[in-house]
N, C-alpha and C positions, 0 to 999 in steps of 0.2 A: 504494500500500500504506500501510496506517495503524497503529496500533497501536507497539507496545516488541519493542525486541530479546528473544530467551527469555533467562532467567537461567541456564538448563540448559543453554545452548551449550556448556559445556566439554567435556557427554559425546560431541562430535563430534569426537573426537579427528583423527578421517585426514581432517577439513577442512583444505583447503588455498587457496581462495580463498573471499572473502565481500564481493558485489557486490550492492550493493544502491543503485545513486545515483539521483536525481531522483525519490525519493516523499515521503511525509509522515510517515514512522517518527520516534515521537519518544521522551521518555525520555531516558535515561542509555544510552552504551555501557555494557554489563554486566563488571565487573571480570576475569566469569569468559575474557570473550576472550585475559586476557595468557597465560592455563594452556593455551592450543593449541599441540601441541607443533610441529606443523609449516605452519602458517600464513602464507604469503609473501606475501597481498595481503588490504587492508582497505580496499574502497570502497567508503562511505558517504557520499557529499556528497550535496549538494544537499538535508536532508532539515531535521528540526528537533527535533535532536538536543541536549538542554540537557547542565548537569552539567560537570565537569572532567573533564580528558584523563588519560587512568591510564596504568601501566603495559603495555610494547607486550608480545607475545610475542616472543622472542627470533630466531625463526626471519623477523621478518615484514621484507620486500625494498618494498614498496610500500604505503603512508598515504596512503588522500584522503580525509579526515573536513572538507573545504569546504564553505564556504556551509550551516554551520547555526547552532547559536545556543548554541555552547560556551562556559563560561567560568573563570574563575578562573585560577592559575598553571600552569605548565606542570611537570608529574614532575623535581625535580631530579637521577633519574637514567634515562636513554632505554633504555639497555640493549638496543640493538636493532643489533649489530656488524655486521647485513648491509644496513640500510635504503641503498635508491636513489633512491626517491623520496617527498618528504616533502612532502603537500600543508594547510596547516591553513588557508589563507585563508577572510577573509569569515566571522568568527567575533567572538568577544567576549573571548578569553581574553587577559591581560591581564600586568604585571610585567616581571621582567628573564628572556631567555631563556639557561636555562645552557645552561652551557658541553659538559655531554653531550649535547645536541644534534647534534654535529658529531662525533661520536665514530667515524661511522661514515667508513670511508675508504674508500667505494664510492660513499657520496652522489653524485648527478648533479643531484638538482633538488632546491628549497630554496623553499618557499613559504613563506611569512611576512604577506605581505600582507594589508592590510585587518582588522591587530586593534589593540587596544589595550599593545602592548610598548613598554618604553622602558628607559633606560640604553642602555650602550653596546652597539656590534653584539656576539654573541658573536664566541668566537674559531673559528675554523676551520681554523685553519690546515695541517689535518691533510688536509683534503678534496681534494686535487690532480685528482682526475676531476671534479669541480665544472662543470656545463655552464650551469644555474639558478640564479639568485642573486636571490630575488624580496624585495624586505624592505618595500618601499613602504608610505604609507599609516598610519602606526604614530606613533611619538611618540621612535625613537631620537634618541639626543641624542652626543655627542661627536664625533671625530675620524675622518675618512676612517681605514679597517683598512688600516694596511700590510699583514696577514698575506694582502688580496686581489691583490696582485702575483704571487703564487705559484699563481694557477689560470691557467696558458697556456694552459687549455680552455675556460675562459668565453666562452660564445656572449650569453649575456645578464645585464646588471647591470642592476637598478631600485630604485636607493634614496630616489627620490624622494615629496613629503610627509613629510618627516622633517623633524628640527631638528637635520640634521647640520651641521661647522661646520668651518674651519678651508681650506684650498687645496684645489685639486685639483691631485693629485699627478705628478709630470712622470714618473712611474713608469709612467702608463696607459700608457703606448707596449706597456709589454711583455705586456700584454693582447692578443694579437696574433692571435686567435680571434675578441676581441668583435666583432657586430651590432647587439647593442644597446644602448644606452646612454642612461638613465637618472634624471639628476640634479637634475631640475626641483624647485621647491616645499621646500630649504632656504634653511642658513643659509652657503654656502659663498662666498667672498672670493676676491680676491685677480686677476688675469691668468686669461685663457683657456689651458691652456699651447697653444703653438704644435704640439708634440709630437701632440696628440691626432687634427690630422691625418693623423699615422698609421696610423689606426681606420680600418676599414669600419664604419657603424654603424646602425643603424636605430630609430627610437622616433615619431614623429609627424607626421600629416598633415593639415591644416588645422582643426587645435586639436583631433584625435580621439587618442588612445592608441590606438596599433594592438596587436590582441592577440595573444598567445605564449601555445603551451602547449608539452607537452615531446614532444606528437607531431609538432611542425612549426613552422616558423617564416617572419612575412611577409615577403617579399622587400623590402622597400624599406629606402632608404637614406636616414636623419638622425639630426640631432644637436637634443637637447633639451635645455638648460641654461636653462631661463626660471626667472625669480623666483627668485632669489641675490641675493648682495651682491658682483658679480662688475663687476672694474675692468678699466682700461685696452683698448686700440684693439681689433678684432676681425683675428687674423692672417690677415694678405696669404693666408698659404700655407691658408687653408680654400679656395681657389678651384680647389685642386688636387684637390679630392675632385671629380672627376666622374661620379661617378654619386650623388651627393647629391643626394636631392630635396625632403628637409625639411630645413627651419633652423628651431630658435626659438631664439631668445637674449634674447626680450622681457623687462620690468622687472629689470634689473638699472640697473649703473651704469655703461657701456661709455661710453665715446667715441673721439674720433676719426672717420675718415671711413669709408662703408659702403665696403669692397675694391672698387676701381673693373674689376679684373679677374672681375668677376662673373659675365661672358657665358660664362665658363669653365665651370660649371655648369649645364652643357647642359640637364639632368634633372630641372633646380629647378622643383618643381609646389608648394612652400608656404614661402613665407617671412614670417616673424614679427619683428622687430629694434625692435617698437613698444615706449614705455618706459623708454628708456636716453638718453643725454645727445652720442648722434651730430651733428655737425654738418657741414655740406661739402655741397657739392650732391648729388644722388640721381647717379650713373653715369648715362649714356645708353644705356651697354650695357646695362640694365634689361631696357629691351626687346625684346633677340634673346634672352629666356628663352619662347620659346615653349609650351613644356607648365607655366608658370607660370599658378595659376589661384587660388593665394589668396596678397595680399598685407598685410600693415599696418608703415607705418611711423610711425603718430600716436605725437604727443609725444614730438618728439626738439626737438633746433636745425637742422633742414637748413632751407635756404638755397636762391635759386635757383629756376631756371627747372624746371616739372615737364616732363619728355623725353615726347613723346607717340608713339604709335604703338597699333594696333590692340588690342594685348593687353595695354597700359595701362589705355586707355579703357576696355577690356571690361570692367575690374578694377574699376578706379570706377566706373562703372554699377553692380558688383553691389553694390557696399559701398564707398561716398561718403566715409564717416571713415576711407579706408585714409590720407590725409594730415594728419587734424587734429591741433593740437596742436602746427605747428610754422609761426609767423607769419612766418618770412625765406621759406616757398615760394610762388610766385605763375604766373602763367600759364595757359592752359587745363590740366586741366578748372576749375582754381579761377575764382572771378571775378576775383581780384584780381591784376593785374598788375605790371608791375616797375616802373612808374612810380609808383604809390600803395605802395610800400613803401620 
């Protein structure tokens, strides 16, 4: 479908949903939408829809105006006391997002992603049924929100591509719903906390972003923390998660020795820790990780003889630089042995 929304929409009063995703309707939404008196769902993504985002109708439960080509600020007041689900990603609209945005304390899902916002997160603290927490992608800047301690329903956080900054909080334990988790591509410091073990969590699989919507979510288990400013050893007690199947922890500034109780990690299919300033030999338990099928540990300091075994070798076969970058390892498959170093 092509073409603008009608400017006369308003006179359809007893509309009640407006579905219109994955065509080429472009234009401005029409102001006249907010005047519906009883209108509980606006789906319009997918399309190429310009213009800023206006006022909602009061009655409307469900926002997906995704994936078109909206821009400007966002309405400093939302006025929408019943919204559940709030989808804007994959847009152009831009500034600090207020604080009426969250006003709603039915919210469940919270897309944000993929535009041009920045300052700090808003506050939400109001949001306690809170399940989506999407902010990714964006330009926020300040301090981990204590006020996200307070969603014990959080199934999914993604704050990552931001310039957020400061620790991460030894508080996530009480996130005790989350799957996913998030926090790749800031500016976050400090210790892994050990606590975070206490997450089930789920976020990536040999460098893909697995995706979430609010119809479902994928089953797999890891943890993403790559590219941070993130210090000291990686804890012993991550070996405890067994059903983790992804790890990245790459570019940061970890050291210490990779947890030699690794084999613990039955379920490990993708491991990343390339980047960081590990040093100690590679475990030999490496290789009882059988459904391990992507690994990199280039440019670290390990040391040592490389452990061989069949789903090693298979490893490097496919991808030769999973050890470069770190000139204390020697042995097959390298050339170089432990007598030439």
């Amino acid at each position: 479908m092509t073409g603008v929304l009608p400017n006369v929409i308003d006179q359809l009063t007893g509309l009640n949903v407006i579905y219109l995703p994955n065509n080429s309707i472009s234009g401005v939404i029409p102001p006249e939408v907010s005047k519906l008196p009883i209108l509980n769902a606006l789906i319009i993504s997918n399309n190429q829809l310009s213009g800023q985002i206006l006022l909602l109708p009061t009655s409307i439960i469900i926002l997906d105006i995704s994936m078109n080509r909206l821009s400007g600020n966002l309405p400093l007041s939302f006025r929408a006391p019943n919204l559940q689900i709030l989808i804007l990603s994959s847009n152009n609209t831009m500034g600090e997002v207020p604080d009426s945005i969250c006003e709603s304390q039915n919210m469940q899902f919270l897309d944000l992603s993929n535009n041009l916002f920045e300052g700090e997160l808003p506050r939400c603290a109001s949001m306690k049924g809170m399940l989506f927490l999407l902010l990714s992608n964006n330009s926020f800047s300040g301090m981990f929100r204590s006020w996200i301690q307070s969603f014990s329903s959080l199934v999914v956080l993604d704050l990552s591509w931001n310039m957020l900054r400061g620790t991460i909080p030894r508080w996530i334990e009480n996130l005790s719903s989350l799957r996913f988790l998030q926090l790749s591509h800031n500016m976050f410091s400090g210790d892994i906390p050990v606590n975070i073990t206490d997450l089930v969590l789920s976020i990536v699989m040999k460098h893909n972003v697995l995706r979430y919507g609010p119809l479902g979510i994928v089953s797999m288990v890891g943890i993403d923390l790559s590219l941070n400013n993130l210090t000291g050893e990686i804890p012993e007690e991550i070996t405890s998660l067994d059903r983790l199947s992804n790890l990245n922890l790459s570019r940061n500034h970890l050291s210490g020795n990779i947890p030699k109780n690794i084999r613990s990690i039955k379920l490990m299919e993708s491991l990343d820790l390339s980047r960081n300033d590990l040093y100690g030999e590679i475990p030999s338990s490496l290789s009882d990780l059988t459904y391990l099928s992507s690994l990199d540990l280039s440019y670290n300091n390990l040391t040592g003889k490389i452990t061989s075994g069949p789903q090693l070798d298979t490893l490097y076969s496919g991808n030769p630089s999973i050890y470069d970058g770190n000139s204390g390892l020697c042995g097959p498959p390298l050339r170089k042995n432990a007598e030439t170093i």
